[in-house]
N, C-alpha and C positions, 0 to 999 in steps of 0.2 A: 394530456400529452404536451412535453413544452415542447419550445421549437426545435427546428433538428439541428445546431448549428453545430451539431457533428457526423451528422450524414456525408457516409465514406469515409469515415474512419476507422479504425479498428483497433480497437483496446484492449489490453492485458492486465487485467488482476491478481495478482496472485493473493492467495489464499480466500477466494471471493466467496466461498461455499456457505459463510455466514457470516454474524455481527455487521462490523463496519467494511468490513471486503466486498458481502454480498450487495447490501447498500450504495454502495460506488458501485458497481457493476448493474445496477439494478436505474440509477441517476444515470449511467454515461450512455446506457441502453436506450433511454429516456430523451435524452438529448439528441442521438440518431445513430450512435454508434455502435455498431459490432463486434459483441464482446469474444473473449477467448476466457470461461471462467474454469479457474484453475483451484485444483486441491488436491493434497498430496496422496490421501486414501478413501476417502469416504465420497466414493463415485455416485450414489444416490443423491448426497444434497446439493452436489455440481450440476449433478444432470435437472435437479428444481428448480434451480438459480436459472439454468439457461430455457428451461420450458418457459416459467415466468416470463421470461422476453420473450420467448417467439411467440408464445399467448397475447401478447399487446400488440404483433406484428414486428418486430425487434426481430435481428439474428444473434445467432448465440451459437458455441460450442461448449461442454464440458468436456476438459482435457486434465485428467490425474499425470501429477508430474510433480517429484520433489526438487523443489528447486537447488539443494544443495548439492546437487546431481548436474555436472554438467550437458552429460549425452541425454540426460531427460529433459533438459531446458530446450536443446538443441534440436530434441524432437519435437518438442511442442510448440515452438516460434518456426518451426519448420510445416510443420502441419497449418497453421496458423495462416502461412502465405499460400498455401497450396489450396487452402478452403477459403478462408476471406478473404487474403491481399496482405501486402506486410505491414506489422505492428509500427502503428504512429502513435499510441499512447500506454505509458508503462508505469502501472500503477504499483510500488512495491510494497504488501501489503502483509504477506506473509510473516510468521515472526514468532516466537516460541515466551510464556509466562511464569516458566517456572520461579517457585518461591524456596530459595534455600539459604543460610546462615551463612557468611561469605567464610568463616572456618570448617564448615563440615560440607564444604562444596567439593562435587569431586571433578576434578577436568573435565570428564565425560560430558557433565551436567553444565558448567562451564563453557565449551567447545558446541552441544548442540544448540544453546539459546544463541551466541554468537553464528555459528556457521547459517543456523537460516537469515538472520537478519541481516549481516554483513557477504556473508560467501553467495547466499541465493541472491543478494543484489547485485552482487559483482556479475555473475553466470547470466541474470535475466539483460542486464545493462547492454552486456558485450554481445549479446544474441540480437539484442532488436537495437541497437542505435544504428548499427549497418543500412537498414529498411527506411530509418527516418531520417540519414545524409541522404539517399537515394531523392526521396521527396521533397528534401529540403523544408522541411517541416517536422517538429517530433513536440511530444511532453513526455518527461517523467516528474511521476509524486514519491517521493518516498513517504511512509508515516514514522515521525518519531513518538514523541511522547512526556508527560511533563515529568515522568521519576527523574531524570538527567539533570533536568533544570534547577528541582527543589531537593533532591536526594529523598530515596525510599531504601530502607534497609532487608534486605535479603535480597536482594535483587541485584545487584554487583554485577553481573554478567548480562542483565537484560541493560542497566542503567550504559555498560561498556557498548554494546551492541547499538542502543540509539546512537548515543553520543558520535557514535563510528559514520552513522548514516548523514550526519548534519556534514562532516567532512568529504564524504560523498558526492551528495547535495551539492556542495558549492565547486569542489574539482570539476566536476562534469557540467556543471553552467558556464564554467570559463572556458573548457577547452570544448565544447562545444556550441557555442551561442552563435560560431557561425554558419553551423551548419541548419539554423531556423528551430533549434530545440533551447528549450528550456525546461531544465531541471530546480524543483523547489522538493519543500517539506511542509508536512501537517502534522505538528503538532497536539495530539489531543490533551486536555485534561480529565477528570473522572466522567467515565463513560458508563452509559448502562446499557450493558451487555449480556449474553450467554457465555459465562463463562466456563470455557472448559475442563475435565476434571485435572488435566496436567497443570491446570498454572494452581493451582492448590486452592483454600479454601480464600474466599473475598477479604479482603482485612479490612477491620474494622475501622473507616476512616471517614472523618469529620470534615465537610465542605466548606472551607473557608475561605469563601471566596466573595467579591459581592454578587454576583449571582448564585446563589447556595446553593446550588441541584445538583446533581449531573447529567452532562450530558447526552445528547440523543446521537444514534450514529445517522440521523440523515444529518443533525446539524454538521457531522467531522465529511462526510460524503458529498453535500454541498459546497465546502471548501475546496474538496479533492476536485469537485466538476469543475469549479469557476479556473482552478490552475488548468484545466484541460481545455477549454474554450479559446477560443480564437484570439479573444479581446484580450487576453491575461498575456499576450505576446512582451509586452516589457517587464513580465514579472522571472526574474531568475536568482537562481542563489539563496533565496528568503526559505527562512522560519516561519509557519503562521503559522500561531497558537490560538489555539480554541477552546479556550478553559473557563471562559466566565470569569475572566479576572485574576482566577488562583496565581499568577505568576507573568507578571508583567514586563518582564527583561528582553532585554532586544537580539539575544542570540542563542 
């Protein structure tokens, strides 16, 4: 167990139910905090995520909730004060991988990778930043990702969708820094994941980095904690990438 030095707080993951979601939910648990694990359908691996912590002594709730859904955000940051106390850390984690050819993309396809990653941030933001002026203390993480950075082909709509959230990221660290929150980003580079069957099959790609692996998601989940810790209070606005090198650029 490390130290609690987030005992009393209460955290929001969205999409935490697996990979690097459940991972940061599983570290913020760990540190002392009381999670709210969120997934949009698959209420058995919410409801593991959150056994997992109260198994260690950790509180936890599974709460199914699509984030692109305002009245379901609204119910589930709602719920959230009424069981835990309101949301001081907001992890935006949820986010869609589809793989299509940027000419035979159809808006739909388009409109859903965008709407979770950009609409479900906007919907989660405006729900809990309210609890965290209250406090005078907040974090949010958004996760981007390094296609934006180095371009990856067929992905057009996910690479539009990070890139949206770095924009985000930084509006809401300036116009809110006074109220004790700080907003960053976590950038990953190649991750080794469960991948789902909607983001299609794995592409075949070569690590060219100086550290040649890919990544683990405690190593992306241990980034997301240190932004939510106490001590990271002068960190706002930033990009941290975690790639192993792959892509060295400062925004």
């Amino acid at each position: 167990m490390t130290e609690q030095l987030l005992a009393g707080k209460v955290a929001l993951v969205t999409g935490s139910a697996r990979n690097i979601g459940r991972t940061t939910a599983l570290q913020l648990a760990d540190a002392g905090a009381a999670i709210i694990v969120n997934a949009v359908s698959d209420q058995a691996a919410a409801d593991d995520v959150a056994k997992e912590i109260k198994s260690k002594g950790g509180n936890a709730i599974a709460c199914l909730a699509d984030v692109t859904d305002p009245v379901a955000v609204k119910a589930m940051v709602e719920r959230a004060k009424a069981e835990l106390g309101g949301v001081d850390i907001l992890v935006l984690n949820a986010s869609s991988r589809g793989q299509v050819p940027f000419l035979e993309m159809t808006h739909d396809q388009w409109r859903h990778v965008i709407d979770i990653t950009l609409d479900g941030a906007f919907f989660c933001a405006q729900a809990c930043i309210p609890s965290m002026q209250e406090k005078g203390w907040g974090r949010i993480v958004t996760l981007g990702g390094i296609s934006w950075h180095i371009g990856t082909p067929n992905r057009v709509h996910n690479l539009v969708s990070k890139s949206g959230l770095a924009g985000l990221t930084r509006g809401l660290a300036v116009e809110f820094a006074g109220d004790g929150i700080t907003v960053n980003c976590v950038s990953p580079g190649f991750i080794d994941t469960v991948r789902p069957a909607s983001a299609g099959a794995r592409p075949d790609r070569k690590i060219n980095a100086p550290i040649a692996r890919e990544g683990t998601v405690d190593e992306i989940a241990s980034m997301v904690k240190y932004l939510c810790l106490p001590e990271s209070a002068y960190i706002t606005g930033q990009i941290m990438h975690v790639n192993g090198g792959m892509y060295l650029g400062g925004s």
